[in-house]
N, C-alpha and C positions, 0 to 999 in steps of 0.2 A: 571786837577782837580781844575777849577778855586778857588769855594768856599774850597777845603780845602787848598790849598796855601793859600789863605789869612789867612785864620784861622791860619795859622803857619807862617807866619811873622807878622802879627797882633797885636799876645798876646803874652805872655812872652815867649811866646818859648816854644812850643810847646817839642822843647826837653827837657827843663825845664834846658836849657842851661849849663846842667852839665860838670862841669871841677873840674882834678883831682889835687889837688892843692900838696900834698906830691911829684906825679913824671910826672907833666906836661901832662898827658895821657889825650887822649882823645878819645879810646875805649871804648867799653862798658865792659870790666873788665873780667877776667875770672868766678869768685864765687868758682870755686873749690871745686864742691861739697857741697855747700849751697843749703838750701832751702827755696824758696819765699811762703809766703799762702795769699791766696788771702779769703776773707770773702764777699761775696754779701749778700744785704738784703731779697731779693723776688724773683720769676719768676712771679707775678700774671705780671708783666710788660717787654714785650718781648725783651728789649734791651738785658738784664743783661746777659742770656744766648744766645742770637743771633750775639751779639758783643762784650761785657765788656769780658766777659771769653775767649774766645775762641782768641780775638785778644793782651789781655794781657800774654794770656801761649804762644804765637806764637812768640811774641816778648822775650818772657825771654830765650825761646829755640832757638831764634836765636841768641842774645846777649851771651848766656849761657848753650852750648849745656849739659853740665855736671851737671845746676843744678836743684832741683827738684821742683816740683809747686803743690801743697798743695791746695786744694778748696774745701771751703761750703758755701750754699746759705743754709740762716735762713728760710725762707719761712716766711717770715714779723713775726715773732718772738724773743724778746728781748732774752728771757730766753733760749732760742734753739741758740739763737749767741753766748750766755757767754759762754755756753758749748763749742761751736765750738773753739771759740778763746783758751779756757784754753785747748783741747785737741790739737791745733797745735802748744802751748807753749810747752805739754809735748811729743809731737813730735821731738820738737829741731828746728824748725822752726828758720831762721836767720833773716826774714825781716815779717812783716804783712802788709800787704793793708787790708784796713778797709774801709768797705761803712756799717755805722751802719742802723742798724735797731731804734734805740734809740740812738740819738747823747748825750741826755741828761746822758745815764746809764755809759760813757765808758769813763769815767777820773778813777776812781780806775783800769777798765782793763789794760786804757794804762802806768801808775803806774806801776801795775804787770809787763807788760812785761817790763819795762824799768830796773826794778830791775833783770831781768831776761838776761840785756844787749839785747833786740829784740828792736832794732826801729818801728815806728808803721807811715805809711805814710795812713793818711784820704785821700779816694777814694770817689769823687762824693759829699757826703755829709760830713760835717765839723764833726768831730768827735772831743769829749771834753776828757781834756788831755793833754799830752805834746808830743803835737804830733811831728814829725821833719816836714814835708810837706804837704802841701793839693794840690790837682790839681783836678779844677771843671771846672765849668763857671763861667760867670759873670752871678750871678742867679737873680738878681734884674732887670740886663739888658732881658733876657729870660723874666723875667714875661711883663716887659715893653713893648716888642715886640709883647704878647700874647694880653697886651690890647688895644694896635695901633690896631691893625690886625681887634678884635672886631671892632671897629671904621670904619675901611677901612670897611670890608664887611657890616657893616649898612647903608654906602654911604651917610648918612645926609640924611634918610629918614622920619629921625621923630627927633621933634626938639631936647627934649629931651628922650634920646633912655632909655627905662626900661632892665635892665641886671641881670637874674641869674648868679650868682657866684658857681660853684663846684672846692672847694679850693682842695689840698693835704694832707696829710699826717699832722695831727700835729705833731708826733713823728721824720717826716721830718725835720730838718733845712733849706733845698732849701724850702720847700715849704711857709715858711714863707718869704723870699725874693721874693719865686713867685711871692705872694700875694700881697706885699708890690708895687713891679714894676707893678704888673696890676692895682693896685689902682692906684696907681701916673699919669697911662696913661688914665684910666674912672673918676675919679672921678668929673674933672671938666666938663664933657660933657655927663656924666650919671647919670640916676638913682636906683642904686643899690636897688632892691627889694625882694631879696632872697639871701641866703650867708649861704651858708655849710663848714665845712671842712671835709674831707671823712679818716677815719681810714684807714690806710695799701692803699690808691690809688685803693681802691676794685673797679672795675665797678659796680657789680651789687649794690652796696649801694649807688654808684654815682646814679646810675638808677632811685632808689629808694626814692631819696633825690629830684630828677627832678621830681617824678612822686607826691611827695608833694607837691613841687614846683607848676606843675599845678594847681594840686585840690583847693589849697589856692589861686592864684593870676586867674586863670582862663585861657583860651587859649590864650585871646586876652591880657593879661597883664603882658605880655613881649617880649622884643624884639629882643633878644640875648640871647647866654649862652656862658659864661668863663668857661670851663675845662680845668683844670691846666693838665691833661695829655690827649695823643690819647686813652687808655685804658678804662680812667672814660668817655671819648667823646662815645665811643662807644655804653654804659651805659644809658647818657644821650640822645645820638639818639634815641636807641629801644623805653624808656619813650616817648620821641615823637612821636615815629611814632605808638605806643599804644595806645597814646591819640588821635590819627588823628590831631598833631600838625604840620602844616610845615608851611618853609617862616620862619625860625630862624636860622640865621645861628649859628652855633658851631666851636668853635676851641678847641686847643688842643695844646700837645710837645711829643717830640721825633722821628717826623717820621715814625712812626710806617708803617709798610706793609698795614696793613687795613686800617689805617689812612686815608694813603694816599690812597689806593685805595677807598676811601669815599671819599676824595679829587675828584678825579678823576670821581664819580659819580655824584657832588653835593650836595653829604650828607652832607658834614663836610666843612665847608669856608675855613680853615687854619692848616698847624701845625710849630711848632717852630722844627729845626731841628739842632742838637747840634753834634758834630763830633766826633762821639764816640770812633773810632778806633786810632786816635792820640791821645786821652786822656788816655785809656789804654797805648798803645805802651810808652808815656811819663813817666807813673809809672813804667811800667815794667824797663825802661833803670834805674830809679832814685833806683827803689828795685836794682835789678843786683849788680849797685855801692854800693850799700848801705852791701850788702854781704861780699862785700870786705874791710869794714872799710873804704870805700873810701869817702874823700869830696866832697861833691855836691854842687854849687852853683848857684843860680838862678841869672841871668840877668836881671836887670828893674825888679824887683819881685814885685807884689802886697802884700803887709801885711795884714794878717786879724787876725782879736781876735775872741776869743772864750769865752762863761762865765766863762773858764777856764786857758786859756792862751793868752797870747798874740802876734803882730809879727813874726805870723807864715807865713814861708814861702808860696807863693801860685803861681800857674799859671793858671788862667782862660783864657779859650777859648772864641771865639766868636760866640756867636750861629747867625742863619739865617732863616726870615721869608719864610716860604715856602707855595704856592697855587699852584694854575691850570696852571697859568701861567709862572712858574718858576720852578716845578720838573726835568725837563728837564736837567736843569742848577745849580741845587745844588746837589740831592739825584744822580740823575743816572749817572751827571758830575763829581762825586766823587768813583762815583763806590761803593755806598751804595745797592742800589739797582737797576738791569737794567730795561728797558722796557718789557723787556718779563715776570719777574718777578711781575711788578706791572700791566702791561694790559693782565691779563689771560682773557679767552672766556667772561666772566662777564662783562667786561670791556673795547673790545676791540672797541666798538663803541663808547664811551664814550672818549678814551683815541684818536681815530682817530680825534675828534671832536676841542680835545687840541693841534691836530696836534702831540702828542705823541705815533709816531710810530718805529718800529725796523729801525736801517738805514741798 
């Protein structure tokens, strides 16, 4: 697994280099009957429940066969999360992972439970608060790569290239580093003609936002589109292909299955692929510890602030650009997704073409 071995020697440690500092241990700790709850934001975007879940309970269960795991997904919902959070406090929950839905609303939540003795480790997105831990990526670096990529599939065909922007989430906190990193990489070699940011990562308002996009600038008055995820790309395709627009390339993040099988058609130029199963497994080992009053400490740690706190601990990942020519060697070399999984009947002419065949 080339690309994920790097990713975990890379960045801070993947294990988030936990060590027990009272009795030298360097197990993942019993919990003894503790319980982890894990809180995601959405399903409208297929990681959450295709990997964040499923590979964070796998890991607590292995680390912690005794203890119990606790999940709810807001469904891009502030007020639907505060509920959540305050009923897995009156559960007795011992640790929270928090990927907010609103990074802005959740410094009084994490108050609460601090007073309540519950640690509260931000999952994904920076959660405001005092918090013990955060484990992301480098989300400034993700957008940056998103806007190379733009760049790369325009090839210097036009001097200066015209670019729709379909931002993320403003309720997001990544998506404002998204944003920030794909400017830093177009702004001196584009010209930004259109620029949304889309509520909750919807597609269809992605879609909808592209499809004003054209009406205003015309078919022929742009030359690219930046979608901050594979979800809103999806969005912004259909708009094209609606409009009888093509000859634009689109990118995208997260690797998504269709994504990439768009990848794989020529739909879609690119997508940013971020390694989601060791960012889970990394929380779940730092919750475990955390169960047990145990010290955690990070290695090389990155510090980040919040509007709220500061020198909070963090370990970012290294995400990796991904095309046609490289699925091969990141997603399926990681064992994210195999080939027979991404060149189903649809695609299987397509994917022979990338020379992306079963071995």
């Amino acid at each position: 697994m080339r690309y994920l071995r790097r990713a975990l020697v890379g960045t801070t440690s993947l294990a988030m280099a936990t060590a027990l500092a009272a009795c030298g241990q360097t197990d993942g700790g019993s919990g003894s009957g503790k319980t982890i709850g894990l809180l995601l934001p959405e399903n409208a975007t297929a990681r959450y429940e295709a990997f964040d879940r499923p590979a964070m309970e796998a890991k607590v269960k292995e680390l912690c066969p005794e203890c119990g795991f606790e999940y709810a997904n807001a469904e891009d919902d502030a007020t639907t999360q505060k509920q959540q959070f305050d009923a897995m406090l009156d559960k007795g929950v011992d640790v929270l992972v928090l990927d907010p839905v609103d990074a802005t609303a959740t410094a009084p939540w994490v108050k609460q439970a601090k007073e309540r003795g519950v640690p509260v480790v931000a999952y994904d997105r920076l959660a405001q608060g005092d918090i013990v831990a955060y484990v992301s990526y480098d989300n400034f670096r993700v957008g940056h790569l998103q806007g190379r990529a733009v760049l790369d599939a325009l090839d210097g065909e036009t001097a200066t290239p015209r670019v729709v922007m379909i931002n993320g989430s403003p309720s997001d906190p990544n998506s404002a580093d998204f944003k920030a990193g794909a400017h830093e990489a177009l702004d001196k070699e584009v010209e930004v003609v259109f620029e949304e940011d889309i509520d909750g990562w919807d597609p269809k308002l992605a879609g909808e936002n592209m499809a004003d996009a054209i009406k205003s600038l015309g078919p022929s008055g742009f030359d690219a589109v930046y979608s901050a995820n594979d979800g809103m790309a999806a969005g912004v395709i259909a708009a094209l292909d609606n409009a009888d627009v093509s000859g634009k390339p689109v990118g995208g993040q997260d690797a998504e299955l269709a994504g990439l099988q768009r990848i794989v058609a020529g739909e879609q130029a690119f997508t940013v692929y971020k390694p989601l199963v060791p960012l889970a497994e990394t929380t779940a080992e730092i919750a475990v510890r955390l169960t047990n009053d145990k010290f955690f400490q990070i290695l090389t740690p990155h510090l980040v602030n919040s509007p709220t706190n500061t020198n909070i601990p963090a370990a970012q990942l290294e995400p990796v650009t991904v095309t046609g020519a490289n699925i091969r060697d990141t997603v399926v070399e990681d064992g994210v997704y195999s080939v027979q999984q991404i060149c189903t009947k649809d695609y299987r002419k397509d994917c022979a073409e990338l020379g992306l065949v079963a071995d």
